[in-house]
Phi, psi and omega in degrees: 000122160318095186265150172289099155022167186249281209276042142280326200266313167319294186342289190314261216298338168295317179302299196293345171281306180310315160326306183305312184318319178261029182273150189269139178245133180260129186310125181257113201272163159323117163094007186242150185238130193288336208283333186269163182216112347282154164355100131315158165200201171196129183301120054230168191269329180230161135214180329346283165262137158180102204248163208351080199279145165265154204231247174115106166250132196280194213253358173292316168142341170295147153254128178245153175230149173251185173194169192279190191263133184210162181263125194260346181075066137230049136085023174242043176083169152271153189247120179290069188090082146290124168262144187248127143236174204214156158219005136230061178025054145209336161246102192258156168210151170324109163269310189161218177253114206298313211256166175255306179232160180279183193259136189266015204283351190230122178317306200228168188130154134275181184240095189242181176041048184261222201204106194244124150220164149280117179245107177063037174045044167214150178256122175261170193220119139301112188221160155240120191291063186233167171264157179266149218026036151329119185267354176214079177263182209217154119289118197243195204209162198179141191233150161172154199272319185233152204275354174268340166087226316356152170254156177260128191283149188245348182083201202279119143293340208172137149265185187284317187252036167272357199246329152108030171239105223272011155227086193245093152236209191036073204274153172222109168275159260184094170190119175245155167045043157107334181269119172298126173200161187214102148259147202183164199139150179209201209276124180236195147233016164303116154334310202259002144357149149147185185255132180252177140231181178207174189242115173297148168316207302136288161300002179057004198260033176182144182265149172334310199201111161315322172284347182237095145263144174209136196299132196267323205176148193291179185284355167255340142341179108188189179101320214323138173242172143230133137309060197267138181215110155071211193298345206256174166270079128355086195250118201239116186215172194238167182194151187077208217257131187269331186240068208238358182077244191263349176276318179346107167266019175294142157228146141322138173211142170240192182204184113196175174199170177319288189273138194286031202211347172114164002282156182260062199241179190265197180307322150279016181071350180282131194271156189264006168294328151232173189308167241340059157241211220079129182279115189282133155209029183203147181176145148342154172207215187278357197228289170301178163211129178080008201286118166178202187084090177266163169271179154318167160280114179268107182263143186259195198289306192322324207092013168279135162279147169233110180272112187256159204196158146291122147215177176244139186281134180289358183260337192215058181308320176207169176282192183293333190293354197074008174285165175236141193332069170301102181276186140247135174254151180206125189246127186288144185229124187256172178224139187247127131074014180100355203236125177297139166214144194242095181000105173074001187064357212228141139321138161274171186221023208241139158313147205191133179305116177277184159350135128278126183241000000 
């Protein structure tokens, strides 16, 4: 009988260890059973951070989520977009950074709120360039062939007061019957405040026509999501303080209507074009704080919906950077009667069956 060499056989046992290395491995977070079909879990799905988050399954068969740019305090930095993926939207694990460098078209900002969809068989990333109380913040655009990035920068869609909105981030796309729209807008207490949308090229890298906007929802707003489920339009926006650590008051609201374009009212007929309507259906409780900035809504095999949103836990409110803990979350969302509802209105916090996929 033949025996194998010694360092062949080392050889042999380095290949099959390296390997292994590069098989993607997924994180079994605390509350969750890798073992159950579908996934248990128990909220929040990811931390530290992944703060307004955007959710996207790429054509790999993976879901990646983005977030704004934040110092998670752990001695990296900010982080340009941290990306994430998952492929059953509960044991999420770290790919890296959307950006390599930030983009120079804007002197000062981070890259918060963004928006990843597939366009022309490209992942465009929307993003908002801003400072906090920022007098002119801006929206750009970022390309990239696989949903893991790098993205490539496209530069500027708009600055606020080229577009005459004087805090225009949290861009959301959009695109029915052949038509591109990018809705945005955040919270200000300026009369001409609110969420607006406008109509993108053909190619998404630009806006049509600067001058025809048109208003969605008042200046206590921001956040904007849109829906469509059977006849109506879905309008999902945040309202109150999002980076408050534990004091933080985001909530949820909705709206709707026949057109994607408005009016938009709430449960009471009341149009959300002014200020304080919209219907709640997510808010804080003893345990979370602040919870919203949702991504879309994600349907599993079943046809149950799902909502991922951002909060903070209140016993461990922020990091070391002093940023404050935006976790990701995730909820199942039913409809009453024509109406999104979020189980008790609150985040959950109990083990709880995830997606089926």
């Amino acid at each position: 009988m033949k025996t194998i060499p010694f360092f062949l056989a080392l050889i042999w046992l380095l290949m099959v260890t390296c390997g292994k290395k590069n098989v993607p491995q997924e994180p079994q977070p605390t509350g969750t059973d890798p073992s159950a079909n579908p996934v248990q879990y128990r909220n929040p799905v990811f931390e530290p951070i992944l703060a307004d988050p955007s959710i996207i399954k790429g054509t790999d068969g993976w879901y990646y989520g983005y977030g704004t740019e934040d110092d998670w305090g752990d001695g990296k930095g900010n982080r340009l977009v941290p990306v994430v993926r998952s492929l059953d939207l509960v044991r999420w694990s770290l790919v890296g950074n959307a950006f390599t460098a930030k983009p120079a078209w804007k002197a000062e900002g981070g890259l918060w709120a963004v928006d990843v969809v597939r366009v022309n068989n490209l992942y465009h990333m929307y993003y908002s360039f801003s400072l906090w109380a920022d007098r002119n913040p801006a929206i750009g655009l970022a390309v990239a062939n696989s949903p893991a990035g790098p993205f490539v920068d496209k530069g500027k869609l708009f600055f606020s007061e080229e577009i005459g909105v004087p805090v225009s981030i949290d861009p959301h796309y959009y695109e029915e019957n052949g038509k591109k729209y990018l809705f945005f807008g955040s919270y200000s207490s300026q009369t001409v405040q609110g969420t607006y949308a406008v109509e993108l090229t053909a190619d998404g890298y630009a806006v049509k026509d600067i001058n025809q906007k048109t208003n969605i929802a008042a200046g206590d707003f921001e956040a904007v999501m849109i829906h469509k489920r059977g006849n109506y339009y879905y309008f999902f926006g945040s309202k109150g303080s999002c980076c408050d650590g534990a004091a933080s008051t985001y909530n949820v609201r909705v709206a709707r209507s026949e057109n994607l374009l408005g009016p938009y009212l709430d449960q009471a007929g009341k149009n959300i074009v002014q200020r304080g309507n919209g219907t709640l259906i997510l808010q804080g409780n003893s345990k979370f704080a602040g919870p919203g900035h949702n991504a879309k809504i994600i349907t599993d095999k079943n046809g149950t919906d799902w909502l991922f949103y951002h909060a903070i836990d209140k016993m461990n409110p922020k990091v070391s950077s002093g940023a404050s803990r935006r976790m990701l979350m995730l909820d199942k969302l039913s409809w009453v009667e024509g109406w999104p509802v979020i189980a008790n209105g609150v985040p959950s916090g109990d083990i709880q069956a995830g997606p089926e996929l």
